[in-house]
N, C-alpha and C positions, 0 to 999 in steps of 0.2 A: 229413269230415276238415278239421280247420285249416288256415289258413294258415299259414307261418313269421311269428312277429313277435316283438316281447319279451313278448311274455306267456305265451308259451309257452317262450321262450327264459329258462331261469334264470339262465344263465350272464354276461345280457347285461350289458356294463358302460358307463361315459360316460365321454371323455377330453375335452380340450381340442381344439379344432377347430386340427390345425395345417397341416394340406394343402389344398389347392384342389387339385382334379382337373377337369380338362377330359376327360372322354371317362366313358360310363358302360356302356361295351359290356364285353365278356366279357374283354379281353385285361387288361386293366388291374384289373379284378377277380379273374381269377385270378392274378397276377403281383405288382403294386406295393400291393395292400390287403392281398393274403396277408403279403408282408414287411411290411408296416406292425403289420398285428397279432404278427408274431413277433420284432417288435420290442421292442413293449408287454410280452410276455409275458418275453422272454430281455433285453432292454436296458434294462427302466422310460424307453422311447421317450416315453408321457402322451400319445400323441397321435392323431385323428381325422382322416377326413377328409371332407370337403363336396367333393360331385360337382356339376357342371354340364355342360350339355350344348350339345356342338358343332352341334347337328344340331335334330333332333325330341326331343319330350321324353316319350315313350309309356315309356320306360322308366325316366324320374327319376318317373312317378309309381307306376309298379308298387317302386322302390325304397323309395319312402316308404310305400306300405301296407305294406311286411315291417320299417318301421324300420330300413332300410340293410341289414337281415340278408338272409342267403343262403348256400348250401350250396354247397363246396368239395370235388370229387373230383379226387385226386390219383394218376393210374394208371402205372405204369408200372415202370424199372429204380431199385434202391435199395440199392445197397450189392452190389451183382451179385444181387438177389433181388426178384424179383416183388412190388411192393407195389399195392395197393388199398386208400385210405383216404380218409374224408370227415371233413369237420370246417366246420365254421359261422362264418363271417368273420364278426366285429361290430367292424371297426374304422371302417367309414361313419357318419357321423353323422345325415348328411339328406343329401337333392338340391334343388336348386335347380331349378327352371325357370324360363327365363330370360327364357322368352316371357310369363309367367303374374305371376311375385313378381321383378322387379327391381328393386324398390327392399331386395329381402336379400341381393342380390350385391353393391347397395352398400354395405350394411350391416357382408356380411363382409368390406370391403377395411379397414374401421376396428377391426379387432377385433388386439386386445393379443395375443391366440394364434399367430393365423396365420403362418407364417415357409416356408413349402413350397409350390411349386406343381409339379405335375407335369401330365402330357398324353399322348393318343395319339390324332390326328386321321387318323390316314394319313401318307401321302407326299405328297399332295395339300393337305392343310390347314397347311400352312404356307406364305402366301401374304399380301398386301399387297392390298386391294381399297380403292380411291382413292374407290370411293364406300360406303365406311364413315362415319359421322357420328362424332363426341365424342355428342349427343345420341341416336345409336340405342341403342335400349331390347331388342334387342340389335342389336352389331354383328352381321355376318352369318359376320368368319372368327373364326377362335379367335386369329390374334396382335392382333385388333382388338377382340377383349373382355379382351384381358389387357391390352392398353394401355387403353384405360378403365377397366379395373380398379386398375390400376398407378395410375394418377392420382387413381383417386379416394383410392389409399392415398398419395398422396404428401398430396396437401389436407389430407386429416383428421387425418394427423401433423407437417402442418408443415412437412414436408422434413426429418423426423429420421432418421439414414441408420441408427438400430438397428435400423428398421424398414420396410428392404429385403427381400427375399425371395430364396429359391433358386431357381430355376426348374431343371427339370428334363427336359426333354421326352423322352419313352420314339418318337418319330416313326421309323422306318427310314430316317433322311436324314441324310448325312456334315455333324459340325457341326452338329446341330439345335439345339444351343444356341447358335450364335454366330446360326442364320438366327432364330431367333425372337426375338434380340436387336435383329438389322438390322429387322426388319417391325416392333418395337416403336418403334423409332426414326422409322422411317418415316410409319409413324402420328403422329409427335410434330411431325415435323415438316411432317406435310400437314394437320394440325389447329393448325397455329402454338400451341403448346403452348410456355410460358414456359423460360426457357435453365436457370432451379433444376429442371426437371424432369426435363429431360436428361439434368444434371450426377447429378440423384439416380440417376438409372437404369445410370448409370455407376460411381457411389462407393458406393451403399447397396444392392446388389441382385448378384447370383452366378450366372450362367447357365452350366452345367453343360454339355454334353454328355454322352449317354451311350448305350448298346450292350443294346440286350434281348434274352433269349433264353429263352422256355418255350413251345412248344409248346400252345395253350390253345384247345380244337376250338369250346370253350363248351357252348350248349345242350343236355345229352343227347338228341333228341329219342327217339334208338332203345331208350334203356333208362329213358325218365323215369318208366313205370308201374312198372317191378318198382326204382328206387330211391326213387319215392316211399312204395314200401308200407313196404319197406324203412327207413325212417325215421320214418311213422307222422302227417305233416304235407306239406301242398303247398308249393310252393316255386318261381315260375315263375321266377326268377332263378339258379337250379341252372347249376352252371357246372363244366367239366371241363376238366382238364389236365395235363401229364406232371408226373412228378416231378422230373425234369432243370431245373434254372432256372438262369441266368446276368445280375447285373446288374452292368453297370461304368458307373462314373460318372466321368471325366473334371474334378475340379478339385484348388482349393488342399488341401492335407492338413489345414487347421481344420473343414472340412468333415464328418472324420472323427466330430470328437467332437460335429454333431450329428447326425448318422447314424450310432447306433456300431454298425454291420455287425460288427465284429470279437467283440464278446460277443456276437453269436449265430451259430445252424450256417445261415447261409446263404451263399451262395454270390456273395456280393455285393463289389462291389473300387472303391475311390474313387483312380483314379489320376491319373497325370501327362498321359500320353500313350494311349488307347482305342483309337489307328488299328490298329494288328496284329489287336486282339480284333475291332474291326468287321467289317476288310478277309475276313478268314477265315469271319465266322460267314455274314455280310450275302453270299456270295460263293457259299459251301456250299452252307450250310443253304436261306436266302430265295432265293437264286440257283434254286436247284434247284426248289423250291417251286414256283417261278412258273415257271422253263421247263418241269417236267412237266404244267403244270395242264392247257393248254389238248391236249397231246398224249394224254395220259390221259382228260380228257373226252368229246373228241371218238372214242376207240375203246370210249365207251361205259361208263368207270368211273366211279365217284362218290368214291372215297375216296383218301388218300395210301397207307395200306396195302395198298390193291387194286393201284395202282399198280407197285408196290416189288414185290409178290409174282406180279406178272403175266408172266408170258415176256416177250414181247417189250417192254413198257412199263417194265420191270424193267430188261432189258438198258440199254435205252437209258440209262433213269437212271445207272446204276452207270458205263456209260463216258463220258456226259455228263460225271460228275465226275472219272472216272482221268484220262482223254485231253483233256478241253477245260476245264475249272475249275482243275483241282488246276497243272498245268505254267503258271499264266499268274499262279502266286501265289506272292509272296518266303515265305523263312523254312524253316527248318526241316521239310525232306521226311517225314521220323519224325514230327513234332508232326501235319502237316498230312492223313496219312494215317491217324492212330487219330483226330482231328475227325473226317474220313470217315467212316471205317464207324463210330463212333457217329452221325453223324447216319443214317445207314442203320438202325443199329439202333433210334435214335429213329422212324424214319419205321412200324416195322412194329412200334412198342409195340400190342400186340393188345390193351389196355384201351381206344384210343382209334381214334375213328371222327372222322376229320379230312376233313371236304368239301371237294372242293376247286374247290365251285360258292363256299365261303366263302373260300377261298384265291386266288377269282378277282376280287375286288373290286378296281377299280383297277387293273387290271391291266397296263395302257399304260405308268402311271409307275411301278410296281412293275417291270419290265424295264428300262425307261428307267436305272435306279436298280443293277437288282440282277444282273443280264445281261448289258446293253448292254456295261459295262466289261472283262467277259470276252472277250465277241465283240471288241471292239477290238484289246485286249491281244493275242488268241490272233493278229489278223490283223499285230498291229505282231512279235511274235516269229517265228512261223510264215512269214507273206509269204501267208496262204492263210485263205479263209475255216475254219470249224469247222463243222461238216457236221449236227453234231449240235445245235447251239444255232441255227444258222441254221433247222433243222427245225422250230425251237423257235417261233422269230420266226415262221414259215410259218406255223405252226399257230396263231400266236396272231392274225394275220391272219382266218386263216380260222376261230378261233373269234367273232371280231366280224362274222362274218355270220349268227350268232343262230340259228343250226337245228343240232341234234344228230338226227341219221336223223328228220326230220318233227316234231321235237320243240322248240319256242321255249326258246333259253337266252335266262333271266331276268338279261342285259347288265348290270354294273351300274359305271358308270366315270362321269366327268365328263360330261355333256348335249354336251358341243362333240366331242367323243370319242366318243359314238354316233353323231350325228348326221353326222358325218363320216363313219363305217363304213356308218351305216345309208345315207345317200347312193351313196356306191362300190360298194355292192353291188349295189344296185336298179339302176343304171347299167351293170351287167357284166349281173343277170338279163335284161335289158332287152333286151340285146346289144348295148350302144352303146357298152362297152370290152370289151375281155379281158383276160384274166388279167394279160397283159403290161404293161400300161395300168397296170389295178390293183395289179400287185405298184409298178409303177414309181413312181405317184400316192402310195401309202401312202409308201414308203420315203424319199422326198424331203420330206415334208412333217415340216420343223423344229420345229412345236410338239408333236409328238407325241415325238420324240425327241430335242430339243436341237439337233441336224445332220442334215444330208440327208445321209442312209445310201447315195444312189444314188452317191455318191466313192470308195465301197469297192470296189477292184476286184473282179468276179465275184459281188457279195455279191446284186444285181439279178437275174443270170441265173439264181445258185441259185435263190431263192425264187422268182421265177416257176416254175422246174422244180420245185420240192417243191409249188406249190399248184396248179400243171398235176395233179400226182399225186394230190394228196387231192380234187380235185376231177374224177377221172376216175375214180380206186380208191380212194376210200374212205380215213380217215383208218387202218384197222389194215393194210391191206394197200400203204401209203404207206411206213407204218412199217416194214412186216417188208421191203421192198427198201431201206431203209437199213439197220437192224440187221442183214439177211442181208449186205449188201456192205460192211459194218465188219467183220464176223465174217470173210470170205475170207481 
């Protein structure tokens, strides 16, 4: 059997390279290249994009043997009715690696086309590293390869400010466009980078904020034989995701007419003001995500839908959001409770099989980010911890001690952030802390969470008590004496 590539591909066509994408993982392919191509198709958009890579680059070359093609499964509610549909992105043009061909990164910062950049490094890769060079081939973060990028396109046009760029960063971080503006800046000025640079990146360039939302699990792994036969060619870049999508973009309204969203049927919004759409979805939705991860894991599930449809893992979710999410968020009680139970309904779309060993990446600053602010809030209204999100933080504690019943969770967060767990733990096995120690050691320590969490009144003693539990009874049997004692 073939591979997917254009030669198999009839349909495939060429546009004008006008995006630079940072990130060449599933999220951003099924989401921001999906609209790109329904752009081209409903908007005459002309436009392509060129991937590069944050990270490793095993998958800008498996991109380039399929010539940016790849197959797109779209599962789930559609109009109140069951859809399942695939359809073949070809709005990629090539990828870059950056490790390998940089002198075509520098290439494409002089190119007449490009006018877009977008991104999704995480919550984590938006960051300032002082030992970034102007000379590394690449720099190491991603706001320090768009600032050499940025430079090398200011050089080659002069400083002509028609050819500034939009930036666009899709990151789950409040303001991701204003922080990736500051790290560009910063870069500019720890590499004493001339004051027309500046100035350019000020007058000739648009940094956006803006709000994602689709659901995209990626990899089928569980069904990639019966849809590879099903389609008749291999395809290692097969990527899956709901039908549900929301993209708001935070800038000026000229913006509009080069993103014209409005001539086509997506679901896409270039506003004034994003905070309402974040504050709800980033709170909900991601909120929820990450606080059931490590709870659901550790009672031995693997998926969001097992999750959601579990007794007791279920319960918790659903009052995690009635009782400790939903009351600690402004607006409209009617709006905020049909978001709800759609995002419930999204969670138990039965076309998709959402890991949430993948929902666990990062997961320190993903809470830091998407939790934390609940647990605050509920303590600043309330006077009183939340019982359930604290659970949450417990369990995500004690999922950084790397064992599911005998079994190594494959940790995947910053190196200073394992190493940190992976120390506290060995320390308590040891028996040279306890629990008390450890819950108290974790919670104070400000790089993990911005503040030393030990100021919250009772918030210490909870977790110690909830990881006394799961570390005597087991993580389902932890759970079902809270669930049962929320239930009374």
């Amino acid at each position: 059997m073939k591979s997917l590539n254009k030669e198999i591909y009839r349909n495939y066509e060429t546009y004008p390279e006008k995006v630079l994408q940072f990130g060449e993982g599933n999220f951003l392919r099924g989401f921001v290249d999906w609209q790109i191509q329904v752009l081209n198709e409903e908007a005459d958009f002309n436009g392509s994009v060129v991937v590069v890579q944050p990270r490793g680059s095993e998958k800008i070359e498996r991109l380039n043997k399929q010539d940016g093609l790849y197959t797109l499964y779209l599962q789930g509610m559609k109009d109140e009715q069951e859809v399942d549909e695939h359809l073949v992105i070809h709005s990629i043009s090539r990828g870059i690696n950056l490790n390998a061909d940089y002198d075509a990164y520098m290439e494409l910062a002089a190119s007449q086309d490009l006018r877009f950049v977008v991104s999704n490094t995480t919550e984590a890769g938006i960051v300032f590293n002082p030992e970034d060079k102007l000379e590394d081939r690449p720099q190491s973060t991603f706001p320090g390869k768009l600032a050499a990028f940025l430079y090398y396109r200011y050089k080659a046009f002069k400083g002509d400010e028609s050819k500034g760029c939009i930036i666009i960063p899709c990151e789950l971080v409040e303001d991701n466009g204003g922080k990736v503006k500051e790290a560009i800046l910063q870069y500019a000025a720890h590499w004493n980078l001339e004051e027309g640079f500046v100035n350019w990146i000020h007058e000739a360039n648009t940094f956006c904020s803006s709000l994602v939302d689709r659901i995209v699990p990626g990899f089928p792994k569980d069904s990639y034989q019966e849809k590879t036969e099903q389609l008749g060619y291999l395809d290692e870049l097969m990527v899956t995701g709901e039908q549900y999508h929301l993209w708001v973009i935070e800038g000026p309204a000229w913006v509009k007419d080069e993103l014209p969203f409005e001539k086509t049927k997506l679901n896409a919004k270039i506003v004034d003001d994003l905070t309402p759409y974040r504050t709800r979805k980033v709170r909900i939705l991601n909120g929820t995500h990450t606080a059931m991860t490590p709870v659901a894991y550790l009672c031995g599930l693997d998926s969001v839908a097992d999750a959601v449809n579990h007794k007791e893992v279920g319960a918790f979710v659903r009052e995690l959001i009635a009782e400790e999410i939903l009351p600690t968020l402004e607006g409209s009680a009617e709006e905020l409770n049909t978001f709800a139970i759609d995002v419930l309904d999204r969670f138990k779309n039965p076309y998709i099989k959402h890991y949430l060993m993948s929902i666990s990446l990062n997961s320190i600053s993903k809470f830091r980010t998407r939790d934390l602010p609940t647990l605050l809030e509920y303590v600043n209204r309330r006077k009183a911890v939340p019982k359930r999100m604290t659970f949450s933080l417990s369990a995500l504690i004690y999922f950084y001690k790397g064992n599911r019943n005998g079994e190594k969770i494959e940790l995947q967060d910053d190196q200073e952030n394992l190493q940190f767990f992976s120390n506290l733990w060995e320390k308590y096995n040891r028996e040279e802390i306890a629990i008390k120690e450890l819950a108290r050691t974790t919670l104070a320590e400000e790089s993990l969470w911005g503040l030393d969490l030990t100021s919250i009144p009772q918030l210490e003693q909870t977790v110690t008590a909830y990881l006394e539990d799961m570390e005597q009874l087991g993580m389902q049997r932890a759970l079902k004496e809270l669930t049962g004692a929320s239930i009374k």
